[in-house]
N, CA, C, O and CB atoms as a CASP TS submission, in Angstrom:
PFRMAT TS
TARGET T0000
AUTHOR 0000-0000-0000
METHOD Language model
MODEL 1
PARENT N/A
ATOM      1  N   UNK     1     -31.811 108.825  37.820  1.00  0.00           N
ATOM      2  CA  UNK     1     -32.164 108.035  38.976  1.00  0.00           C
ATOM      3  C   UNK     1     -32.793 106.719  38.516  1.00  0.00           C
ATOM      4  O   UNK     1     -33.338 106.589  37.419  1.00  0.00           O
ATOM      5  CB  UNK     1     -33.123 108.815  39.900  1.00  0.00           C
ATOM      6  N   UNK     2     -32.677 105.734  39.449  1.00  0.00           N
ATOM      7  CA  UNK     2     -32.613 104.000  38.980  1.00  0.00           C
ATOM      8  C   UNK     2     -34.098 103.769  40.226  1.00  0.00           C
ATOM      9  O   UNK     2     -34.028 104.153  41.394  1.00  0.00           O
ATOM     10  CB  UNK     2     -30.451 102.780  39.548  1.00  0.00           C
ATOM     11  N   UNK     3     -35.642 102.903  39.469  1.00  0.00           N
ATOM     12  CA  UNK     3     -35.922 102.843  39.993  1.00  0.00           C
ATOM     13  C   UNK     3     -35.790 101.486  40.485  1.00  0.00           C
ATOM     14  O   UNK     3     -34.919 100.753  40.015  1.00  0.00           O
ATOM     15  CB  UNK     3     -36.548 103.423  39.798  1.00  0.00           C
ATOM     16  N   UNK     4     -36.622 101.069  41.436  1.00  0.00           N
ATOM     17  CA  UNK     4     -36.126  99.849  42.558  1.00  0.00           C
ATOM     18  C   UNK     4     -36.238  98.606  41.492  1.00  0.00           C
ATOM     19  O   UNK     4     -35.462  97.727  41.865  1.00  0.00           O
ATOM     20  CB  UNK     4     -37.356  99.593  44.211  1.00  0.00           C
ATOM     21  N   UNK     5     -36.809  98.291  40.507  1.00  0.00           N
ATOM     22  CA  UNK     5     -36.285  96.836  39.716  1.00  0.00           C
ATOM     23  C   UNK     5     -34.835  97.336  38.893  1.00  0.00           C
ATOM     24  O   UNK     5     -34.200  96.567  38.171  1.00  0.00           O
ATOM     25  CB  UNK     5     -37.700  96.156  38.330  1.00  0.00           C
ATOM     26  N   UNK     6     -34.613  98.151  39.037  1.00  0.00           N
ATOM     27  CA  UNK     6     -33.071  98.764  37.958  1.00  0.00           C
ATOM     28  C   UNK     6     -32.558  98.745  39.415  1.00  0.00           C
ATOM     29  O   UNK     6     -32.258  97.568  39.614  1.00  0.00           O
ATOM     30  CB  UNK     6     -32.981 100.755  36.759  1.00  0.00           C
ATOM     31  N   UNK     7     -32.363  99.303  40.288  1.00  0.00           N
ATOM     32  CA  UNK     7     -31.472  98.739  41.515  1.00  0.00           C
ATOM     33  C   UNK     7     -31.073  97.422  41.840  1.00  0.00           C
ATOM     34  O   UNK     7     -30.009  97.031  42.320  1.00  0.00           O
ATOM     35  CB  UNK     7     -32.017  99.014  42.588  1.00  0.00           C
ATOM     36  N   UNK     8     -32.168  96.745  41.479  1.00  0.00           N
ATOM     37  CA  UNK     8     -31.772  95.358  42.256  1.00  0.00           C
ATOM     38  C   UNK     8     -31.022  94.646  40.977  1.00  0.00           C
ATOM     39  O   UNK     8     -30.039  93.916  41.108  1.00  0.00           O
ATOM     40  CB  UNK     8     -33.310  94.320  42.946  1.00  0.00           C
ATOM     41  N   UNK     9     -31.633  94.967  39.731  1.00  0.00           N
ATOM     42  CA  UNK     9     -30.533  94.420  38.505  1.00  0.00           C
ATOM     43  C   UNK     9     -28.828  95.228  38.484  1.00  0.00           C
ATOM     44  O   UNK     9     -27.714  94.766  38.235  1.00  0.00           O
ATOM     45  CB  UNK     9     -31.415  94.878  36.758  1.00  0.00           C
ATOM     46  N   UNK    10     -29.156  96.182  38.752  1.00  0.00           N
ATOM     47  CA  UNK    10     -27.191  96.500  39.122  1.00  0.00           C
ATOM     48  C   UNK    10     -26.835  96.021  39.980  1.00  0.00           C
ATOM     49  O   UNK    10     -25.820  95.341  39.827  1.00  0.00           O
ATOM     50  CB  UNK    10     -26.530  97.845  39.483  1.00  0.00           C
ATOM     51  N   UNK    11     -27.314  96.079  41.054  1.00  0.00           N
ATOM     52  CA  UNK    11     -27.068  95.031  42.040  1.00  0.00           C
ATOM     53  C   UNK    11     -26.553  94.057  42.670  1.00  0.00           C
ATOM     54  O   UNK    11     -25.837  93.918  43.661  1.00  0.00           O
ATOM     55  CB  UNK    11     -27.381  94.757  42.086  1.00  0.00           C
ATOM     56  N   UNK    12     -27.298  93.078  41.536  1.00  0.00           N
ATOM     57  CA  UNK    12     -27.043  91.588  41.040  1.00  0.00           C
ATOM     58  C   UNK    12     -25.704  91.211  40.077  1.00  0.00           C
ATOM     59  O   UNK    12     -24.922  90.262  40.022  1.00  0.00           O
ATOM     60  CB  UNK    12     -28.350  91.189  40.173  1.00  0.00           C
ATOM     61  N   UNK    13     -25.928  92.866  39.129  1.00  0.00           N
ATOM     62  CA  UNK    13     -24.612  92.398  38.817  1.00  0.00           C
ATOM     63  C   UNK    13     -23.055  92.635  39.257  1.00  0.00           C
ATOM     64  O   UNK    13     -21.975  92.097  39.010  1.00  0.00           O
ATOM     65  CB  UNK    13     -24.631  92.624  37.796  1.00  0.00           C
ATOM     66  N   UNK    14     -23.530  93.747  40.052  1.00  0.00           N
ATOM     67  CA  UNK    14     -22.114  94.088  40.780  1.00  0.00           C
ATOM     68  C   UNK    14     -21.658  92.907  41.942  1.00  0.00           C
ATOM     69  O   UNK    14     -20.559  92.748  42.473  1.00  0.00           O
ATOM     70  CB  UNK    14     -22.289  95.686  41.630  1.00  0.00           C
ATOM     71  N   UNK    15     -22.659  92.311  42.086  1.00  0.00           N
ATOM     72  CA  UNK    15     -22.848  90.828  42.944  1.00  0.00           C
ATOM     73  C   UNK    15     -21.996  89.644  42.586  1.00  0.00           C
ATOM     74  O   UNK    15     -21.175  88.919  43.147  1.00  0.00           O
ATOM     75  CB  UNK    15     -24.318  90.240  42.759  1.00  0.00           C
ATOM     76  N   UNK    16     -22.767  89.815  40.953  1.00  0.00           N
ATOM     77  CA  UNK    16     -22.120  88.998  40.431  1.00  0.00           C
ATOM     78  C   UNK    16     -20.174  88.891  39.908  1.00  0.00           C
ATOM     79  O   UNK    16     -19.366  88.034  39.550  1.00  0.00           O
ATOM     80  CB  UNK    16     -23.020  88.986  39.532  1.00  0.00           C
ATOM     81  N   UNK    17     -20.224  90.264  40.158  1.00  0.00           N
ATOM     82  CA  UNK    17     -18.417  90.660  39.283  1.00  0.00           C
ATOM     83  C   UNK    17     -17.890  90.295  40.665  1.00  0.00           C
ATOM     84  O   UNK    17     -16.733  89.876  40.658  1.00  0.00           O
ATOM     85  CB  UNK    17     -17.810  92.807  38.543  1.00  0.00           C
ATOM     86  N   UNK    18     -18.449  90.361  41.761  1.00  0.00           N
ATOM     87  CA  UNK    18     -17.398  90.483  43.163  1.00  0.00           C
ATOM     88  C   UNK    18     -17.638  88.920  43.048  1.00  0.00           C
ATOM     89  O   UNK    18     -16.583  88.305  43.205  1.00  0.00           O
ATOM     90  CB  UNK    18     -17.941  91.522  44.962  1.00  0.00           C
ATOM     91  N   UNK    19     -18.450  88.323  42.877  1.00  0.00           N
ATOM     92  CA  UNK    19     -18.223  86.886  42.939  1.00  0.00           C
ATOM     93  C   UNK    19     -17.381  86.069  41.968  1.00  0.00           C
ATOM     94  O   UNK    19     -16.989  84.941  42.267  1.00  0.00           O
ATOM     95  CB  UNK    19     -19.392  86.354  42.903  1.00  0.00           C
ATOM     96  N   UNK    20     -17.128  86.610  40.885  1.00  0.00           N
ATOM     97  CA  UNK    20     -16.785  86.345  39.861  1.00  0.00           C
ATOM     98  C   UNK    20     -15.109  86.373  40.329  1.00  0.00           C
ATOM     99  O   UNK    20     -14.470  85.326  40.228  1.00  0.00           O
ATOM    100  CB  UNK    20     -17.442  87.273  38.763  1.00  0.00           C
ATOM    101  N   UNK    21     -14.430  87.641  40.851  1.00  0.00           N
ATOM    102  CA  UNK    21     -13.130  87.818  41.461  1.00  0.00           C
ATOM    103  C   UNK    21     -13.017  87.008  42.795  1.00  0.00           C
ATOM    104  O   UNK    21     -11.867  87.097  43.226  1.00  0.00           O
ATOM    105  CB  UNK    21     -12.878  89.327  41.711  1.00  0.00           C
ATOM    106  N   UNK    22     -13.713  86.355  43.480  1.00  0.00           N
ATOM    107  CA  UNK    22     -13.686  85.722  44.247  1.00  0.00           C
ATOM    108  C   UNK    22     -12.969  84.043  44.013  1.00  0.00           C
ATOM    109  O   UNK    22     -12.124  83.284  44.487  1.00  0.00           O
ATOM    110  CB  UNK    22     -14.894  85.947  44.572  1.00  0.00           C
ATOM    111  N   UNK    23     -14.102  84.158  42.823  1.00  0.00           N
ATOM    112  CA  UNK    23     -14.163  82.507  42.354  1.00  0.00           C
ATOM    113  C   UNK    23     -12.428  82.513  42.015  1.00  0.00           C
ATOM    114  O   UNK    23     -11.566  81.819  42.554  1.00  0.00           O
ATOM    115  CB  UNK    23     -15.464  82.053  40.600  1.00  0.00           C
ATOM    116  N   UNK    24     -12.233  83.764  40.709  1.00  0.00           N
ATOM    117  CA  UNK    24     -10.876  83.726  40.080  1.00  0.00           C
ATOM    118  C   UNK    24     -10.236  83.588  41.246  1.00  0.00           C
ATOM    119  O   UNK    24      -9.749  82.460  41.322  1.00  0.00           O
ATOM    120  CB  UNK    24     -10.374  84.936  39.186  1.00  0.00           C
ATOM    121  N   UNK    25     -10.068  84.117  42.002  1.00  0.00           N
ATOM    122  CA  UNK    25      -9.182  84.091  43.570  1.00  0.00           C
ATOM    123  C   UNK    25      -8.669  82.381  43.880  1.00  0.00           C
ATOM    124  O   UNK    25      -7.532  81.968  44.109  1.00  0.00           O
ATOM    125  CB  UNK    25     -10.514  84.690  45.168  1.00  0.00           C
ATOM    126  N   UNK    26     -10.023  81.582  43.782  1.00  0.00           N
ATOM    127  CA  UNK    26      -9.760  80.837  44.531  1.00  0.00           C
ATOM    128  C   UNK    26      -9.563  79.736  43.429  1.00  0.00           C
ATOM    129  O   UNK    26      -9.401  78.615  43.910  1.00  0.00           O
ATOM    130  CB  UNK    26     -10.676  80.753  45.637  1.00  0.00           C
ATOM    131  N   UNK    27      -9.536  79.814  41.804  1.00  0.00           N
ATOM    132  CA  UNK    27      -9.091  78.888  41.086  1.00  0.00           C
ATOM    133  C   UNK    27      -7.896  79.178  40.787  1.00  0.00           C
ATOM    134  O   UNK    27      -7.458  78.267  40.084  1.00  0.00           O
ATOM    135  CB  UNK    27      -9.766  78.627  40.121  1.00  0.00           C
ATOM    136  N   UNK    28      -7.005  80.107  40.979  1.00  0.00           N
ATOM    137  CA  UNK    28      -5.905  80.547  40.172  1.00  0.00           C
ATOM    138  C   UNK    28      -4.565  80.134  40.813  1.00  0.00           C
ATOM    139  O   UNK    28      -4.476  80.001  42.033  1.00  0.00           O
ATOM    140  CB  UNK    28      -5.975  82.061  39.974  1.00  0.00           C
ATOM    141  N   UNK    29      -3.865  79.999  40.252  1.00  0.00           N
ATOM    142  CA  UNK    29      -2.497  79.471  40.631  1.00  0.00           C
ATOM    143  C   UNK    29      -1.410  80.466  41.249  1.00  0.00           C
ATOM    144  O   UNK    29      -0.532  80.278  42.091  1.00  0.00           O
ATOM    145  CB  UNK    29      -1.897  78.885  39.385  1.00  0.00           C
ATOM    146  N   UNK    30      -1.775  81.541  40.555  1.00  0.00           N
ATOM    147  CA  UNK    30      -1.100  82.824  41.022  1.00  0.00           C
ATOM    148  C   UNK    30      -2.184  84.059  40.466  1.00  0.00           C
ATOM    149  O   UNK    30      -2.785  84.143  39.395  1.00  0.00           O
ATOM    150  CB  UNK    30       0.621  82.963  40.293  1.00  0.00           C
ATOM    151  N   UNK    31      -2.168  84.870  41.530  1.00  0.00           N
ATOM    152  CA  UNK    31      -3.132  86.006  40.980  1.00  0.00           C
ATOM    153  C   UNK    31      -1.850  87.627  41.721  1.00  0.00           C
ATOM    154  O   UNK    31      -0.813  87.631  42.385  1.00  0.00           O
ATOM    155  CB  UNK    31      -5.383  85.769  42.028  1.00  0.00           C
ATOM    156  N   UNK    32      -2.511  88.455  41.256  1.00  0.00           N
ATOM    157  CA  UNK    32      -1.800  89.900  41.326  1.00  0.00           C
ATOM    158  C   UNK    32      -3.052  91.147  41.630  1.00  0.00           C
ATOM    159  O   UNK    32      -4.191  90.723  41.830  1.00  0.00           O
ATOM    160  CB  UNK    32      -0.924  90.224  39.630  1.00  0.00           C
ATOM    161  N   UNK    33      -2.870  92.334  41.653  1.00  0.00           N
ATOM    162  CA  UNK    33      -3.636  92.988  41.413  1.00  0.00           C
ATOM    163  C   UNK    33      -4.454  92.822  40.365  1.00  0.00           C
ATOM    164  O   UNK    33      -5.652  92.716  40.627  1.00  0.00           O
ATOM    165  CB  UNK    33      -3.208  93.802  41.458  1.00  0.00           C
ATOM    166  N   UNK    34      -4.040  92.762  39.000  1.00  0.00           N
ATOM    167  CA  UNK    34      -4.506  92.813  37.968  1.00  0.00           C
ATOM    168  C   UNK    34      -4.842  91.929  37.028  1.00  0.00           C
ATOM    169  O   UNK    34      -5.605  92.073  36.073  1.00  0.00           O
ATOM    170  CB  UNK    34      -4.030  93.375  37.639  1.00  0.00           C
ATOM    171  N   UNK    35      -4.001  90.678  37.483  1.00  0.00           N
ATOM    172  CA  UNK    35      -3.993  89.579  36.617  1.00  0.00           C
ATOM    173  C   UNK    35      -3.912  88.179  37.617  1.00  0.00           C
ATOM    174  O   UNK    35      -3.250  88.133  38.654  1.00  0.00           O
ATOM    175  CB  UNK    35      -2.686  89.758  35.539  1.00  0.00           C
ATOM    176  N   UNK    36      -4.887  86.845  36.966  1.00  0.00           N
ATOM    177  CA  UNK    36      -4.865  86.028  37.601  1.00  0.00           C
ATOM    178  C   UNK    36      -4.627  84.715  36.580  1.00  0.00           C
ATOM    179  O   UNK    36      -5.158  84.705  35.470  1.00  0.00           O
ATOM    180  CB  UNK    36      -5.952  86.172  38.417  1.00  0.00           C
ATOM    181  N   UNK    37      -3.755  83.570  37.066  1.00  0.00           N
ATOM    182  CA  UNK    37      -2.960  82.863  36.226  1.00  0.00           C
ATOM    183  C   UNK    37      -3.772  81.242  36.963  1.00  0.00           C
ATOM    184  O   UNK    37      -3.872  80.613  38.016  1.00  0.00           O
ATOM    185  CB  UNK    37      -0.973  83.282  36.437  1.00  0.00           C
ATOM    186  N   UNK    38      -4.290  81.211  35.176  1.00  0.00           N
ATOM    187  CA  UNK    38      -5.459  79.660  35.851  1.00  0.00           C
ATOM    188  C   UNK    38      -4.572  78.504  35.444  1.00  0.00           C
ATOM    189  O   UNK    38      -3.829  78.474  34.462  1.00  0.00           O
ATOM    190  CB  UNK    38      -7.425  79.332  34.865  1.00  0.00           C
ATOM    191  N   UNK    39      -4.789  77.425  36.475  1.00  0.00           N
ATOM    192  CA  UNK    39      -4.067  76.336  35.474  1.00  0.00           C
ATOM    193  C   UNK    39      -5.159  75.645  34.408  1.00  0.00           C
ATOM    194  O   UNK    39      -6.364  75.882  34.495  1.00  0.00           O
ATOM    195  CB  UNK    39      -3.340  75.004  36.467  1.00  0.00           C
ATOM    196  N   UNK    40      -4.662  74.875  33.521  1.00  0.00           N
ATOM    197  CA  UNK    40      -5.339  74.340  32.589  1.00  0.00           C
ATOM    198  C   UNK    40      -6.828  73.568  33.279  1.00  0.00           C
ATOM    199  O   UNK    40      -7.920  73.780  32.752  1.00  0.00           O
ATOM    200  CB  UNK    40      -4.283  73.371  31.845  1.00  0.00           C
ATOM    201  N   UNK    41      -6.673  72.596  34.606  1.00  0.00           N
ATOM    202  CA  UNK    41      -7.954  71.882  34.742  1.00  0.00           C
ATOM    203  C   UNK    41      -8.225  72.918  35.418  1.00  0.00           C
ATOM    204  O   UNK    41      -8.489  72.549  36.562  1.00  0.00           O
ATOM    205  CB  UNK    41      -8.173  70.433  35.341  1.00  0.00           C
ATOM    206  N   UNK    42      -8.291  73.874  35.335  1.00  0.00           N
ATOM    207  CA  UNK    42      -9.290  75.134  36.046  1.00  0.00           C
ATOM    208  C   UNK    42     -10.110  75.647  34.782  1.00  0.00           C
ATOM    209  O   UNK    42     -11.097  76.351  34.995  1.00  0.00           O
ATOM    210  CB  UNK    42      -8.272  76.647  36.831  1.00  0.00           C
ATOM    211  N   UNK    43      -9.740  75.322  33.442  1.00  0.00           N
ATOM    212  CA  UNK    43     -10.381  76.526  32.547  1.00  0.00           C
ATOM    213  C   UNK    43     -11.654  75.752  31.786  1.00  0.00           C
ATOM    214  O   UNK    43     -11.993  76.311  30.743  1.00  0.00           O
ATOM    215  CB  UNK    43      -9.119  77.249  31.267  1.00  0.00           C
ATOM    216  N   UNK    44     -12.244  74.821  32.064  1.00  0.00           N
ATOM    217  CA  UNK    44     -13.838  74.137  31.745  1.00  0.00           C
ATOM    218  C   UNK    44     -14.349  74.950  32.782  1.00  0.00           C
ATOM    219  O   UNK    44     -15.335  75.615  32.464  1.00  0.00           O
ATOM    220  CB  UNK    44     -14.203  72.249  31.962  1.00  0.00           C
ATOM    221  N   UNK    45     -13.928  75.072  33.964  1.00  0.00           N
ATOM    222  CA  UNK    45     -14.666  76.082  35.007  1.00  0.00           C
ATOM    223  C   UNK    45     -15.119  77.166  34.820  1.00  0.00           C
ATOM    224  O   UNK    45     -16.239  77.648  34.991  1.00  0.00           O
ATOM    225  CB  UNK    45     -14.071  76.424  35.901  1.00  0.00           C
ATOM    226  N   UNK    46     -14.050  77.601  34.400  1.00  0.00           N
ATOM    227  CA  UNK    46     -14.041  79.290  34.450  1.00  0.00           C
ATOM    228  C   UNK    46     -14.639  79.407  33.237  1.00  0.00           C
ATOM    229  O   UNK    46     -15.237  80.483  33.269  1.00  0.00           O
ATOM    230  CB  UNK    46     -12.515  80.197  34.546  1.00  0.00           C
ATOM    231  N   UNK    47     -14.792  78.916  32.247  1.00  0.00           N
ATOM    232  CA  UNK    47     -15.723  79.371  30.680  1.00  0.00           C
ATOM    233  C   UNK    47     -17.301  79.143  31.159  1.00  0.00           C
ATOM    234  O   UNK    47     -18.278  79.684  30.640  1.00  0.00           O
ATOM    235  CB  UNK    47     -15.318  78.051  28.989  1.00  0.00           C
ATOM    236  N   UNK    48     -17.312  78.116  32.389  1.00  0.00           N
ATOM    237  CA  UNK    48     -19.140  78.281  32.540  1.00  0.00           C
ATOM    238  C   UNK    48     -19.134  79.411  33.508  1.00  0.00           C
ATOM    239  O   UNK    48     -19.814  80.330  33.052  1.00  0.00           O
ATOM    240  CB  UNK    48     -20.176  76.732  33.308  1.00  0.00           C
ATOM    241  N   UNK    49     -18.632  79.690  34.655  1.00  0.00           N
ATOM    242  CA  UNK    49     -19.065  80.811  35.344  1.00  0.00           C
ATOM    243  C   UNK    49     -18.850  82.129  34.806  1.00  0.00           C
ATOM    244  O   UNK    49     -19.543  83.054  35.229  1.00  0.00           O
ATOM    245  CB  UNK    49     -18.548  80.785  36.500  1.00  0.00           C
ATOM    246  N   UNK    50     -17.941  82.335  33.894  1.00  0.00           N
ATOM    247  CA  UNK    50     -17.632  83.292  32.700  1.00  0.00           C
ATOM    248  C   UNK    50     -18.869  83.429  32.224  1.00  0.00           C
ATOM    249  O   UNK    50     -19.627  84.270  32.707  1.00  0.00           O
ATOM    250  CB  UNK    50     -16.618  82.816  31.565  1.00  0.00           C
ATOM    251  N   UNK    51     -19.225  82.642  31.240  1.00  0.00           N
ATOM    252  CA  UNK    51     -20.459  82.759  30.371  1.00  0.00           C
ATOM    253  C   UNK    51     -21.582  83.072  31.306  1.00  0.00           C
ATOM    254  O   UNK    51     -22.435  83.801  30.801  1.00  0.00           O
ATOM    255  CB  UNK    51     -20.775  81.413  29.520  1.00  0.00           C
ATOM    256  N   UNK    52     -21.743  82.802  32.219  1.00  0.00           N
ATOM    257  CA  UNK    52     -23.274  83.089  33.086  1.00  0.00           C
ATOM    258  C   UNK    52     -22.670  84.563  33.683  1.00  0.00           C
ATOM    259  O   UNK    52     -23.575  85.344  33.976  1.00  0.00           O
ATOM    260  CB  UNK    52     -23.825  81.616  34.670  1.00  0.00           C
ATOM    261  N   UNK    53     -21.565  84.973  33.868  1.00  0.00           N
ATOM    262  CA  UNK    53     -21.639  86.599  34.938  1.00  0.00           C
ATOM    263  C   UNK    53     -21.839  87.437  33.279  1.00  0.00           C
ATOM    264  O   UNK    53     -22.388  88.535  33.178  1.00  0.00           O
ATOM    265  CB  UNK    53     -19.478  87.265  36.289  1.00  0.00           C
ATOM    266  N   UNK    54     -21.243  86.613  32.022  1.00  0.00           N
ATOM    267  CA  UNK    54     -21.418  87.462  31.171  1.00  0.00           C
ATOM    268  C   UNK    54     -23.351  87.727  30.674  1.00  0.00           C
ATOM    269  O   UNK    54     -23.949  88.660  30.138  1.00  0.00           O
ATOM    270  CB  UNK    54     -20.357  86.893  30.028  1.00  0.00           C
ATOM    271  N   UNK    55     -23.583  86.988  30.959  1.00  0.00           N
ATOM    272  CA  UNK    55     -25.575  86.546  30.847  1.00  0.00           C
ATOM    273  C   UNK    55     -25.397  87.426  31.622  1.00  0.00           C
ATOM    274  O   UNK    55     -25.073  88.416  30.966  1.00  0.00           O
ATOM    275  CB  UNK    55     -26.661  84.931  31.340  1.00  0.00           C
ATOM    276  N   UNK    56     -25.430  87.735  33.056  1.00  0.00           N
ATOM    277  CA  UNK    56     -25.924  88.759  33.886  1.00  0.00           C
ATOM    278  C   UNK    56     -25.583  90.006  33.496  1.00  0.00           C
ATOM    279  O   UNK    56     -26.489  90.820  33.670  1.00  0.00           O
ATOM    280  CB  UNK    56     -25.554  88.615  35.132  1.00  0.00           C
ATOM    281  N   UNK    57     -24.183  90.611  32.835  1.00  0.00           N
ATOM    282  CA  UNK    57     -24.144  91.714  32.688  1.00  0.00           C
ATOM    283  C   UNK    57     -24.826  92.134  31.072  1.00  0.00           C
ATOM    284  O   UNK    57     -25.063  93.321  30.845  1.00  0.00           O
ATOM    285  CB  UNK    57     -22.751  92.017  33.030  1.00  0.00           C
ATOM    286  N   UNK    58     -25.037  91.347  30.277  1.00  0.00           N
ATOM    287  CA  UNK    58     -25.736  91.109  29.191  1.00  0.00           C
ATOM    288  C   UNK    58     -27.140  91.834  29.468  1.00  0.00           C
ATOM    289  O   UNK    58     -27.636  92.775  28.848  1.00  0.00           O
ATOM    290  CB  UNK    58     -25.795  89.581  28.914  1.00  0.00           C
ATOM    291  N   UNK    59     -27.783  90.933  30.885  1.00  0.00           N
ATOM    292  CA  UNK    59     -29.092  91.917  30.964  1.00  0.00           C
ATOM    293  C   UNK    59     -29.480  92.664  31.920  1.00  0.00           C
ATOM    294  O   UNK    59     -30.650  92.878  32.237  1.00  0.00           O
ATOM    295  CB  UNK    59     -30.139  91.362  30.839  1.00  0.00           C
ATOM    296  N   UNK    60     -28.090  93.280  32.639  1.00  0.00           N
ATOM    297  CA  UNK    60     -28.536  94.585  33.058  1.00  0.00           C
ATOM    298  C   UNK    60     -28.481  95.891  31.908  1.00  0.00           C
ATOM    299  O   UNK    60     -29.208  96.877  31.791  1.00  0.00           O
ATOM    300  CB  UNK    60     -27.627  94.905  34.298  1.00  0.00           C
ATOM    301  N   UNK    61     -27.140  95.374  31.034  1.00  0.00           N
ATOM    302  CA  UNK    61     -27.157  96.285  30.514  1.00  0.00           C
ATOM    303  C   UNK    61     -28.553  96.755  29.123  1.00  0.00           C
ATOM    304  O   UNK    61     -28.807  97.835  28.590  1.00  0.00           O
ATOM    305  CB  UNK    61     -25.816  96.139  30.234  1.00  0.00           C
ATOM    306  N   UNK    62     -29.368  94.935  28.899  1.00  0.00           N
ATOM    307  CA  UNK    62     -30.584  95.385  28.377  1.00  0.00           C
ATOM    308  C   UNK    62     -31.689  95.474  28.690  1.00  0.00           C
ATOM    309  O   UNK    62     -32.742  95.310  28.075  1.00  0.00           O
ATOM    310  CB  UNK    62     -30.787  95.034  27.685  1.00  0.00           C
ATOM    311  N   UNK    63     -31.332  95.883  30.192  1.00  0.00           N
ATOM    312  CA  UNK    63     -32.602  95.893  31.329  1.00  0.00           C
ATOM    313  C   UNK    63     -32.393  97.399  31.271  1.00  0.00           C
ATOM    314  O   UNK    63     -33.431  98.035  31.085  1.00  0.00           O
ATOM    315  CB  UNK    63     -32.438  94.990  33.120  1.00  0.00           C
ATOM    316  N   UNK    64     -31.129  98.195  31.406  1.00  0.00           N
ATOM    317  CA  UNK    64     -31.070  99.629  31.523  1.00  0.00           C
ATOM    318  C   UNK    64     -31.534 100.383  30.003  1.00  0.00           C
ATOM    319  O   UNK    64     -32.351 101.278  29.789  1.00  0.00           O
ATOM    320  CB  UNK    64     -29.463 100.017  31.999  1.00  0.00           C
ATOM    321  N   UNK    65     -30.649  99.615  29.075  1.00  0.00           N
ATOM    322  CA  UNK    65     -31.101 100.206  27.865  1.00  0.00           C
ATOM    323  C   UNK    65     -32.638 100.329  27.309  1.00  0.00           C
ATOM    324  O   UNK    65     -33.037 101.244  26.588  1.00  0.00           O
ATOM    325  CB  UNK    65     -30.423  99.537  26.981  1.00  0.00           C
ATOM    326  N   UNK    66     -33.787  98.712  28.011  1.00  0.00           N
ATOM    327  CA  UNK    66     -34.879  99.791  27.429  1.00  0.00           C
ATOM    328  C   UNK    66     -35.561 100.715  28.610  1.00  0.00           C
ATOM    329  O   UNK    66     -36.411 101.568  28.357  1.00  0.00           O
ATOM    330  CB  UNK    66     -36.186  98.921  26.619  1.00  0.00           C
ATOM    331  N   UNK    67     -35.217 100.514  29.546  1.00  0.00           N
ATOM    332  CA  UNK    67     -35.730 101.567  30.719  1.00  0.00           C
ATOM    333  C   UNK    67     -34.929 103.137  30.453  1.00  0.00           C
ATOM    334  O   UNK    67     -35.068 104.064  31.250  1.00  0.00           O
ATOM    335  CB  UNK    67     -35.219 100.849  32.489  1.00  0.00           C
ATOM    336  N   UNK    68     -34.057 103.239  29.156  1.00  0.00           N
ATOM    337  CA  UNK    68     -33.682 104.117  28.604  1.00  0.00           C
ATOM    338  C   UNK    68     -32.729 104.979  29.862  1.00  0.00           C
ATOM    339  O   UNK    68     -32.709 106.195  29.675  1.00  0.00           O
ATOM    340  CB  UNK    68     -34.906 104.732  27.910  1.00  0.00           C
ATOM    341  N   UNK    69     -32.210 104.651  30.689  1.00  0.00           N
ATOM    342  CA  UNK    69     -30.877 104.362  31.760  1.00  0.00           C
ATOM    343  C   UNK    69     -29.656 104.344  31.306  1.00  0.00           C
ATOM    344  O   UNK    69     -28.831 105.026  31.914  1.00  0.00           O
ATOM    345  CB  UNK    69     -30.869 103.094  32.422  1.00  0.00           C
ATOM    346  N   UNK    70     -29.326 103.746  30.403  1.00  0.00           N
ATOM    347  CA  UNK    70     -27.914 103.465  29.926  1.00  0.00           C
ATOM    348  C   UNK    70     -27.651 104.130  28.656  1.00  0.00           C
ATOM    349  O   UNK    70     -26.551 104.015  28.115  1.00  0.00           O
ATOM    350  CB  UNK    70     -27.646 101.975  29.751  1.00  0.00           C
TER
END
């Protein structure tokens, strides 16, 4: 069981992945179930919002690991 600051950090990041498929949604040229096809002046974009959802899942997962969770 996750207490309420470990809730709100999964949270945030499951927040963050649905936003993350959102964004891809709306930069991509063609997307599928599974795969989404960026054009080139889309990809300076997508490496900064990339790098920051990757920061977020970075520290839930070392927010769970020392709350000894994960």
């Amino acid at each position: 069981m996750l207490d309420l600051d470990e809730i709100d950090v999964v949270v945030n990041a499951l927040i963050s992945l649905d936003g993350m498929n959102h964004f891809l949604e709306s930069i991509s040229s063609q997307a599928s179930d599974t795969r989404f096809l960026l054009p080139s002046e889309a990809w300076e974009e997508f490496q900064v919002v990339n790098s920051s959802t990757a920061d977020v899942l970075n520290f839930t997962v070392q927010a769970l690991e020392f709350s000894g969770e994960a």
